[in-house]
C-alpha positions as CSV (number, residue, x, y, z in Angstrom):
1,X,65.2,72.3,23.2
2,X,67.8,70.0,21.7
3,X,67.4,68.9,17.8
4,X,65.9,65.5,18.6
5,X,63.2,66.8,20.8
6,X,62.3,69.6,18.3
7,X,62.6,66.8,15.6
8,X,60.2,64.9,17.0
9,X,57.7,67.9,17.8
10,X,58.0,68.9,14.0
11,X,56.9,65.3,12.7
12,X,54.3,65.6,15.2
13,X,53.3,69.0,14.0
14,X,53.3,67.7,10.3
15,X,51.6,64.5,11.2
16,X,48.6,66.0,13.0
17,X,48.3,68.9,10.2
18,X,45.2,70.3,9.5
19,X,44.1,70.4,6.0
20,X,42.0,73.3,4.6
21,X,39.8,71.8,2.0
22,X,39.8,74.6,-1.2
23,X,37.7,74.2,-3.7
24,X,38.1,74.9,-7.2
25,X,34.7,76.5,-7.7
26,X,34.4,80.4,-7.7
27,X,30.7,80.3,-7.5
28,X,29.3,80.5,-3.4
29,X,26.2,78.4,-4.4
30,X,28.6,75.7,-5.3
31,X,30.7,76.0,-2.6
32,X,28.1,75.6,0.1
33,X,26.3,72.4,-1.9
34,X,30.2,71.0,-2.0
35,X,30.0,71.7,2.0
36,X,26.6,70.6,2.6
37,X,27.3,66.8,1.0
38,X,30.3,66.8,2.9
39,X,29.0,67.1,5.9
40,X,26.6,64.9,5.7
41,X,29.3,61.9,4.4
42,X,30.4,62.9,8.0
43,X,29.9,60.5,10.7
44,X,28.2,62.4,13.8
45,X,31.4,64.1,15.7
46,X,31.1,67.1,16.9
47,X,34.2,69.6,16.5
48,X,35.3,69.9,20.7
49,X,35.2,66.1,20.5
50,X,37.6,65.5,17.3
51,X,39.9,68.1,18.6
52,X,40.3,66.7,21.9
53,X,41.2,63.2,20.8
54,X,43.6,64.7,18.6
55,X,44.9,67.0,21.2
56,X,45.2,64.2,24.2
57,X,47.2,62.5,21.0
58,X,49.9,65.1,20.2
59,X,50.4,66.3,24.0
60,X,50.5,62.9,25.1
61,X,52.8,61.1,22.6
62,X,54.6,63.9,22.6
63,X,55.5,64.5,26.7
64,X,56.2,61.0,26.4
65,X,59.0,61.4,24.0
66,X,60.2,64.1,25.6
67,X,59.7,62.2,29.1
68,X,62.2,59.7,27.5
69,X,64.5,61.9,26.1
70,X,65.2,63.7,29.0
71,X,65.7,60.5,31.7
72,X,68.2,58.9,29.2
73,X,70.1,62.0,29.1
74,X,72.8,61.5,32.4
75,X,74.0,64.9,32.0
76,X,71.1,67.1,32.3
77,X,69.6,64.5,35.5
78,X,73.2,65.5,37.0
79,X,72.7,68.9,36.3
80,X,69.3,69.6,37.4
81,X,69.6,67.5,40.5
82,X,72.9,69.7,41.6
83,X,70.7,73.0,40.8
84,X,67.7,71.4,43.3
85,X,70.2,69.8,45.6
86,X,71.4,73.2,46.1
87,X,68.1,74.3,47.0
88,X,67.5,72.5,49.8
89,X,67.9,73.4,53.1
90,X,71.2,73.3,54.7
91,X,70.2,70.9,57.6
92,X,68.7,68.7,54.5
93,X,71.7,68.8,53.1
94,X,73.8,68.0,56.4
95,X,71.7,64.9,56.7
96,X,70.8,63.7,52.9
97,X,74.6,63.1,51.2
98,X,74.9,64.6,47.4
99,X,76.2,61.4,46.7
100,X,73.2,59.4,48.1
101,X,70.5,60.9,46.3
102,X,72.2,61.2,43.3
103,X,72.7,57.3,43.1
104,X,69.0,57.1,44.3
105,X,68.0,59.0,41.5
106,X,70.2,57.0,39.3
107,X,68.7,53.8,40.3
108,X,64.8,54.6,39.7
109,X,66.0,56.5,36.7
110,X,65.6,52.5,34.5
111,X,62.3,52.0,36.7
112,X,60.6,55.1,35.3
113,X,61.7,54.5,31.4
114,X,60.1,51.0,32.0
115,X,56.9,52.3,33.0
116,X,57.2,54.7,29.9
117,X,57.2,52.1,28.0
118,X,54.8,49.7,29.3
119,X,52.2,53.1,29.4
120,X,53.4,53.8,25.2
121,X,52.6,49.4,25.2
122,X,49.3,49.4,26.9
123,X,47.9,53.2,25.1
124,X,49.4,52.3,21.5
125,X,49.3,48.6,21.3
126,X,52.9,48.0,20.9
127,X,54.2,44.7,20.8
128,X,57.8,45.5,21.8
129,X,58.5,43.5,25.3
130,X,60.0,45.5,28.2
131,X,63.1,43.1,29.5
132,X,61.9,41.9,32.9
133,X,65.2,44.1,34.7
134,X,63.6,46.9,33.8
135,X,60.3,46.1,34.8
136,X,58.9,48.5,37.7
137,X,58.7,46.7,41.1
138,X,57.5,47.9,44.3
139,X,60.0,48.8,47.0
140,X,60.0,46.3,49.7
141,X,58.0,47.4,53.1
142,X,59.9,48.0,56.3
């Protein structure tokens, strides 16, 4: 993984930390009164449910960001499309030009990052504007 993308999935890791509560009581009947009120300052969420919210958080922010990381990146597009371009089969490849599909890829490459963004807008609330060229539009029908 490159340093940004593990930089990111380390502030993620520390932001979404769980916190053991210790108390400073040696004494069990104390401990379990401590937990008892506790859990009854709780509001009514059961475990599966809190831990799925906070999973669909950090796996979904997080292939986001790496979602957008890895489109911006020219290099490794060019370099995964000439390892799956080689893949295909040769009377594929006698028909589809490298060069064709690499400039097709190149050219819904802004498409995709603007529909990144308008998801991150529309799931986080952001306020940032997506410049209307980047906007996704439909291809025309033939």
């Amino acid at each position: 993984m490159s340093e940004n993308t593990q930089g990111k999935l380390k502030r993620l890791k520390e932001k979404f930390s769980m916190r053991r509560n210790v108390s400073s009581t040696h004494d069990p009947v104390e401990r379990v009164e401590e937990e008892v009120s506790e859990q009854k300052t709780e509001p009514p969420e059961s475990r599966t449910t809190r831990y799925k919210r906070l999973l669909k958080i950090v796996v979904i922010s997080g292939l986001l960001n790496i979602a957008e990381d890895k489109l911006s990146d020219d290099a490794l597009i060019e370099s995964v499309f000439s390892k799956a371009y080689e893949l295909l089969p040769v009377p594929v490849r006698l028909v589809v030009r490298r060069k064709w599909c690499l400039d097709y890829l190149q050219s819904r490459k802004a498409p995709l990052l603007a529909q990144l963004q308008l998801y991150r807008a529309e799931r986080y609330g952001s306020t940032v504007p997506v410049p209307p060229a980047l906007e996704p539009t439909l291809p025309a029908v033939t």
